[in-house]
The first five atom37 places (N, CA, C, CB, O) and aatype in JSON, in Angstrom:
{
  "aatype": [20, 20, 20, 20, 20, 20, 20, 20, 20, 20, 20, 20, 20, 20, 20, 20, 20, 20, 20, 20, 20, 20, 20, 20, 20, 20, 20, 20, 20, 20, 20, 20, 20, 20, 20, 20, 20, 20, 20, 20, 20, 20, 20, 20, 20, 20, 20, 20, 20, 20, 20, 20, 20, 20, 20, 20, 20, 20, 20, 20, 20, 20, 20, 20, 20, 20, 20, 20, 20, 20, 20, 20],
  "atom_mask": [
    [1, 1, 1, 1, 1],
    [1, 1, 1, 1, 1],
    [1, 1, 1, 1, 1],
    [1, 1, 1, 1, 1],
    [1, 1, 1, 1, 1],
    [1, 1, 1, 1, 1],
    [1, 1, 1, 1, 1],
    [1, 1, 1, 1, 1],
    [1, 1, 1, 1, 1],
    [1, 1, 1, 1, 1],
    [1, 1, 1, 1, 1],
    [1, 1, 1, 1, 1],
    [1, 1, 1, 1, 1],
    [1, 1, 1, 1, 1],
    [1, 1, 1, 1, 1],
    [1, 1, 1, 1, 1],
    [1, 1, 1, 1, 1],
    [1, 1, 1, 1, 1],
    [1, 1, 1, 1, 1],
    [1, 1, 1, 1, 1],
    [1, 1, 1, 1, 1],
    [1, 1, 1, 1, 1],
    [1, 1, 1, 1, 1],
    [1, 1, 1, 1, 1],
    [1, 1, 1, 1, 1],
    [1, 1, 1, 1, 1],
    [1, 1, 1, 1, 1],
    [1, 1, 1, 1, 1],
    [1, 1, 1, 1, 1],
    [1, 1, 1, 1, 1],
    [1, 1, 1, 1, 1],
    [1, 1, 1, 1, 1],
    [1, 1, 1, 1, 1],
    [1, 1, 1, 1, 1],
    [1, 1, 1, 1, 1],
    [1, 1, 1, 1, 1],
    [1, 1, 1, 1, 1],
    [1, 1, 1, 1, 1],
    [1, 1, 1, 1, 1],
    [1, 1, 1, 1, 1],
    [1, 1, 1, 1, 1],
    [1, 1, 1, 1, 1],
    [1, 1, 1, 1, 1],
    [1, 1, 1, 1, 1],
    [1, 1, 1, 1, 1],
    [1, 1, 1, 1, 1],
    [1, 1, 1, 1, 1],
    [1, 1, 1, 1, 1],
    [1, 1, 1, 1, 1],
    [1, 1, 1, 1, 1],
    [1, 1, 1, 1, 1],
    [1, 1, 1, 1, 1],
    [1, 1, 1, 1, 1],
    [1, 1, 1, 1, 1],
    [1, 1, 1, 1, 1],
    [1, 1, 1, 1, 1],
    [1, 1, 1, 1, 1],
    [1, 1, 1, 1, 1],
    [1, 1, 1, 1, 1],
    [1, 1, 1, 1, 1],
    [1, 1, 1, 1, 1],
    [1, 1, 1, 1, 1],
    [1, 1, 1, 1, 1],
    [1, 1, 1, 1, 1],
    [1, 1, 1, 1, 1],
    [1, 1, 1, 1, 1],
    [1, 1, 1, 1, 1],
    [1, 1, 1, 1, 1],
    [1, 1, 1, 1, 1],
    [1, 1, 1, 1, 1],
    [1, 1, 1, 1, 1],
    [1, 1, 1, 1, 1]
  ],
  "atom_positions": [
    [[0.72, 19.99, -6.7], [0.77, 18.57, -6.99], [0.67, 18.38, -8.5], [-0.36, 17.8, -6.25], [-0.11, 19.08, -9.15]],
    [[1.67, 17.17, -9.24], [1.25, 17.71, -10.1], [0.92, 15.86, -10.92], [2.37, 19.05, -10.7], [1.57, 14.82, -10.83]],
    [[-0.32, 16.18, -11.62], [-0.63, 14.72, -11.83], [-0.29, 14.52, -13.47], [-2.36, 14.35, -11.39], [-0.92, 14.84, -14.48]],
    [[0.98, 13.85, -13.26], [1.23, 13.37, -14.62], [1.19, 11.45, -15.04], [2.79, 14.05, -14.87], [1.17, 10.55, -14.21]],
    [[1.2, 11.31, -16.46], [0.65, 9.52, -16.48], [1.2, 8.95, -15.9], [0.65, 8.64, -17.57], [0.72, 7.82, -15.8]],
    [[2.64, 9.17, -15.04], [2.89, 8.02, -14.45], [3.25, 8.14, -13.22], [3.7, 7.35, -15.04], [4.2, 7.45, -12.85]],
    [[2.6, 9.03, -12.27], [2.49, 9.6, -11.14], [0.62, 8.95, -11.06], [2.98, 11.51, -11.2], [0.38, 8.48, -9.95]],
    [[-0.18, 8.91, -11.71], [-1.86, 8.55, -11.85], [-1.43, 7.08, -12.26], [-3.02, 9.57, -13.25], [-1.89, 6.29, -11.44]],
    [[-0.67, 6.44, -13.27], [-0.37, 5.23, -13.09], [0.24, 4.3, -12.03], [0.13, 5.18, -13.82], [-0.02, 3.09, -12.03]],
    [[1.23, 4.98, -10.94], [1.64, 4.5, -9.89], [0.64, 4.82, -8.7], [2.95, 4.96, -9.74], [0.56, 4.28, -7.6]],
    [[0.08, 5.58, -9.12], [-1.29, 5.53, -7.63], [-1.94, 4.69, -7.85], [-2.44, 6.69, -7.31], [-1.99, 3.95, -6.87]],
    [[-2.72, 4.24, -8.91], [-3.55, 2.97, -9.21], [-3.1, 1.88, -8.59], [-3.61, 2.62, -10.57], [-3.67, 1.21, -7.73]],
    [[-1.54, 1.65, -9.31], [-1.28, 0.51, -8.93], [-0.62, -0.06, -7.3], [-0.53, 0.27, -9.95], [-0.36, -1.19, -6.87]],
    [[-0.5, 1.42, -6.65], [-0.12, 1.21, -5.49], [-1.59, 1.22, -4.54], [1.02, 2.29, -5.18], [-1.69, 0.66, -3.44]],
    [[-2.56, 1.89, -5.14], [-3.81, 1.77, -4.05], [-4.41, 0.66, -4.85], [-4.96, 3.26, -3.77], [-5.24, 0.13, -4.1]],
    [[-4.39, -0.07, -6.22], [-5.06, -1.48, -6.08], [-4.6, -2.23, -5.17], [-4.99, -2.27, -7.17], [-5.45, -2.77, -4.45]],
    [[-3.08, -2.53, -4.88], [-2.13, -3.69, -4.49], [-3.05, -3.37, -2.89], [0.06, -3.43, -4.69], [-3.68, -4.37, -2.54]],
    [[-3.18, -2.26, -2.0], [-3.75, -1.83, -0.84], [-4.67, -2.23, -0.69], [-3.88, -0.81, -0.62], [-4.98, -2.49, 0.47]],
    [[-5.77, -2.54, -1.96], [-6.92, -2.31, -2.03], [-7.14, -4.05, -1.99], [-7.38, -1.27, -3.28], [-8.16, -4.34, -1.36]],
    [[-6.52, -5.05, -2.46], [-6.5, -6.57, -2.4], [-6.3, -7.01, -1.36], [-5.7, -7.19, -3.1], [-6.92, -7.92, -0.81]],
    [[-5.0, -6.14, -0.8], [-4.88, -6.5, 1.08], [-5.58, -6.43, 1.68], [-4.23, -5.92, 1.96], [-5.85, -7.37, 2.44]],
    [[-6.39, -5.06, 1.66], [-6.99, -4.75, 2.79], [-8.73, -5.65, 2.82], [-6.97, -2.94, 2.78], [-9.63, -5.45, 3.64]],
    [[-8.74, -6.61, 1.64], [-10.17, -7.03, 1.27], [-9.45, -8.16, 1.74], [-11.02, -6.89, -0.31], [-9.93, -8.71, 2.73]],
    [[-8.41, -8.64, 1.25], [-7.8, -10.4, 1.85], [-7.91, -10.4, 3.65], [-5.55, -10.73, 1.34], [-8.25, -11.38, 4.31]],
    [[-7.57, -9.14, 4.17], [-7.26, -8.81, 5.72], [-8.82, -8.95, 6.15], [-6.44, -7.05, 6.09], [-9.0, -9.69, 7.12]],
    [[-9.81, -8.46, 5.67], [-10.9, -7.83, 6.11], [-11.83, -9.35, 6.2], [-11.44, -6.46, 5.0], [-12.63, -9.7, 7.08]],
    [[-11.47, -9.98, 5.15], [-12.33, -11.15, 4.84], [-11.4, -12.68, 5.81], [-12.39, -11.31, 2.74], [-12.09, -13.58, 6.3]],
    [[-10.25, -12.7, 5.88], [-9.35, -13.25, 6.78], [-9.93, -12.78, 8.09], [-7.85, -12.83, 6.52], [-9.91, -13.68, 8.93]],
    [[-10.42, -11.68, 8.51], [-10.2, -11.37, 9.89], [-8.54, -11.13, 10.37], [-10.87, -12.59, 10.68], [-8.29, -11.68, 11.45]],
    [[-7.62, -10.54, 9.86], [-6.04, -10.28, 9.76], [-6.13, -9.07, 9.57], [-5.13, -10.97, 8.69], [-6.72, -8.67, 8.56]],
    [[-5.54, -8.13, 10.54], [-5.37, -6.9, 11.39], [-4.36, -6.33, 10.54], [-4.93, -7.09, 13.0], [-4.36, -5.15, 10.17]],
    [[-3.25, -7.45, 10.14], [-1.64, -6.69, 9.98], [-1.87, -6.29, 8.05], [0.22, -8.31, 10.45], [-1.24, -5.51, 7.33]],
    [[-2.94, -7.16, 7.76], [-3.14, -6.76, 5.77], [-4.22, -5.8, 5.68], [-3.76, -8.28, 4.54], [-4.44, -5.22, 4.62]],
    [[-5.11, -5.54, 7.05], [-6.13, -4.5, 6.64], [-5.48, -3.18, 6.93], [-7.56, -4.63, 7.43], [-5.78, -2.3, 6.13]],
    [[-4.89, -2.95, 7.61], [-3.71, -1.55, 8.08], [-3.01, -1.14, 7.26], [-2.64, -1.73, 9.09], [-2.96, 0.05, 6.94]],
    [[-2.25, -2.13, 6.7], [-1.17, -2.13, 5.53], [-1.95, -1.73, 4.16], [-0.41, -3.73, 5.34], [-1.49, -0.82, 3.47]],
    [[-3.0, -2.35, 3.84], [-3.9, -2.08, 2.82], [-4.3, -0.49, 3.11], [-5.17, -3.18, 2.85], [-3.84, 0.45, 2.47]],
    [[-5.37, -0.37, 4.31], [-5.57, 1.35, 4.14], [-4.72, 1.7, 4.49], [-6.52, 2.18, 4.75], [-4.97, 2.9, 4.64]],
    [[-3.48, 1.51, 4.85], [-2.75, 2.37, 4.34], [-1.89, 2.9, 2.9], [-2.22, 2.22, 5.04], [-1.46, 3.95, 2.44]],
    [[-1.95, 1.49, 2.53], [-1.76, 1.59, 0.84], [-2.12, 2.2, -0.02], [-2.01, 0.87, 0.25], [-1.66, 2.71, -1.04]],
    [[-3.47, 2.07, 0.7], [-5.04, 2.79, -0.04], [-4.57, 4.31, -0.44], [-6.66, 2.94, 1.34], [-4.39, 4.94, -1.49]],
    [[-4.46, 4.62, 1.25], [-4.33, 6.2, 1.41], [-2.83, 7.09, 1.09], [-4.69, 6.46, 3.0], [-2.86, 8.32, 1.04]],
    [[-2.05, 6.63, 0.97], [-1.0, 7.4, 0.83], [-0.58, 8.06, -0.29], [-0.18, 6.83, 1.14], [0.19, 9.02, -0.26]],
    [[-1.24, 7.42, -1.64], [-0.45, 7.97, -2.68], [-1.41, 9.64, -2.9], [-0.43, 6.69, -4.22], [-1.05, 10.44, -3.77]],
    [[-2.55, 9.92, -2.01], [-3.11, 11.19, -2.25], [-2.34, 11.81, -2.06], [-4.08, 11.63, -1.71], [-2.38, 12.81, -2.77]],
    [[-1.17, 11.75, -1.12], [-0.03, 12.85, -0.23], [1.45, 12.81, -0.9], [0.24, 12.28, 1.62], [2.34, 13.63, -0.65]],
    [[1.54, 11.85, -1.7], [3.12, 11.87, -2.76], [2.54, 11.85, -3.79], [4.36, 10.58, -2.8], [1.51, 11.37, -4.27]],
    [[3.74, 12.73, -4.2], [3.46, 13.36, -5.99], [4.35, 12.37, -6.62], [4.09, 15.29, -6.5], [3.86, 11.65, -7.49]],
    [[5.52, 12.24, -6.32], [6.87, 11.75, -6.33], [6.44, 9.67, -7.01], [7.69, 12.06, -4.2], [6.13, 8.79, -6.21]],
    [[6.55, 9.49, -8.24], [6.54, 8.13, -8.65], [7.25, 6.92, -7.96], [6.99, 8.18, -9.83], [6.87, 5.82, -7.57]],
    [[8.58, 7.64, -7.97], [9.83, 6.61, -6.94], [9.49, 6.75, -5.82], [11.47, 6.97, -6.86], [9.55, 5.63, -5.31]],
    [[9.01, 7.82, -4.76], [8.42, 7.94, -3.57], [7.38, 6.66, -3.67], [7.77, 9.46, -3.37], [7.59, 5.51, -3.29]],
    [[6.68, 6.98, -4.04], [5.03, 6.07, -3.92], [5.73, 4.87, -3.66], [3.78, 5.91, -5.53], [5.77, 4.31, -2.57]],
    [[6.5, 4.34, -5.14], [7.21, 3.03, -4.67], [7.96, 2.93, -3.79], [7.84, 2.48, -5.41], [7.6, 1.98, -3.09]],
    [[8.6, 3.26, -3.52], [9.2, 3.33, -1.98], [9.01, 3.17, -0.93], [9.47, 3.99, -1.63], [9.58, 2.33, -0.23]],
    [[8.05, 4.04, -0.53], [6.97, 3.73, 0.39], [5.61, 2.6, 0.33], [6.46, 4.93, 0.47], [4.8, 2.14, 1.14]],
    [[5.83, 2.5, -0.77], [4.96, 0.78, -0.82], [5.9, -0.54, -0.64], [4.19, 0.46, -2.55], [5.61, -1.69, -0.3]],
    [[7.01, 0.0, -0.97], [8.09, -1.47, -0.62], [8.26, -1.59, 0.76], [9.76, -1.42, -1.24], [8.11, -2.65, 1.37]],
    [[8.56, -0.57, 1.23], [8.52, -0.18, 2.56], [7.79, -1.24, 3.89], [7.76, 1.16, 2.41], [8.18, -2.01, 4.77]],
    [[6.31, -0.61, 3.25], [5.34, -0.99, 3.57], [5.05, -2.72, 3.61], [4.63, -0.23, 2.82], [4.79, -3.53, 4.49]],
    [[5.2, -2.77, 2.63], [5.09, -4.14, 1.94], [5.96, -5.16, 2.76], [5.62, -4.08, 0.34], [5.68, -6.3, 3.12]],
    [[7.16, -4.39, 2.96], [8.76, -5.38, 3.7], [8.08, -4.94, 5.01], [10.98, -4.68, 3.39], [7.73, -6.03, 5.47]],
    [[7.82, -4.33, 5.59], [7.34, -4.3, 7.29], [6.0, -5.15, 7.6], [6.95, -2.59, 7.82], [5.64, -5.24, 8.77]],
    [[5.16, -5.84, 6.47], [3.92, -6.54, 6.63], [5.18, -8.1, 6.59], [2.37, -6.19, 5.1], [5.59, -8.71, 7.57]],
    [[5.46, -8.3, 5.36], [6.15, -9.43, 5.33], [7.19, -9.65, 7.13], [7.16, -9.2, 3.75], [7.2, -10.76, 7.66]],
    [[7.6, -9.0, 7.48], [8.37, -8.49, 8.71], [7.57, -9.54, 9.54], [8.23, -6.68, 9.19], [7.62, -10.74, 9.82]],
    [[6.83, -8.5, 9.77], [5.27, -8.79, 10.99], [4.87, -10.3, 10.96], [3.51, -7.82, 10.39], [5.06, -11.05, 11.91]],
    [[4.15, -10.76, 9.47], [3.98, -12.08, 9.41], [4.66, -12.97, 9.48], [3.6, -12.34, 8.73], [4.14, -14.07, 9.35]],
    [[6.3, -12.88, 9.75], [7.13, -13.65, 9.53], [7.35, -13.95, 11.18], [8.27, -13.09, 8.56], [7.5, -15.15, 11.42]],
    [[7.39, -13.02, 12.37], [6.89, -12.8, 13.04], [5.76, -13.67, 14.33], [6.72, -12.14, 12.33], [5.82, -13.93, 15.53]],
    [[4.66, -13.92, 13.04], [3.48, -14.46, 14.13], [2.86, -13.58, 14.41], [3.79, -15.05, 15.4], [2.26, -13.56, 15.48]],
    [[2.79, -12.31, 13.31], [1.43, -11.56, 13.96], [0.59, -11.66, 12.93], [1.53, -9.93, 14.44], [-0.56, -11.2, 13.02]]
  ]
}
């Protein structure tokens, strides 16, 4: 793995953005932003990959928007 500034800069900012959800979800009582959040949280330990991380946070991000759009 290899941790360079903007591989440690895109984890921050992808486990803060997780880290707001999953406190908005937790304090809401909302299931679909606390999931999405730890999972936000947790993923960037397992991609090295900068464009990955984002990717998988847009991802993420477009399947919550999905859900709430939804009614869940």
């Amino acid at each position: 793995m290899s941790i360079d500034g903007g591989s440690l800069f895109a984890s921050f900012l992808v486990s803060g953005l997780g880290f707001v959800l999953f406190e908005y979800g937790r304090r809401m009582k909302r299931p679909p932003q606390v999931g999405i959040g730890l999972v936000l949280m947790i993923f960037p330990y397992f991609v090295s990959s900068v464009w990955g991380m984002f990717g998988i946070a847009l991802a993420l991000v477009v399947v919550l928007w999905v859900a709430l759009m939804r009614g869940m």
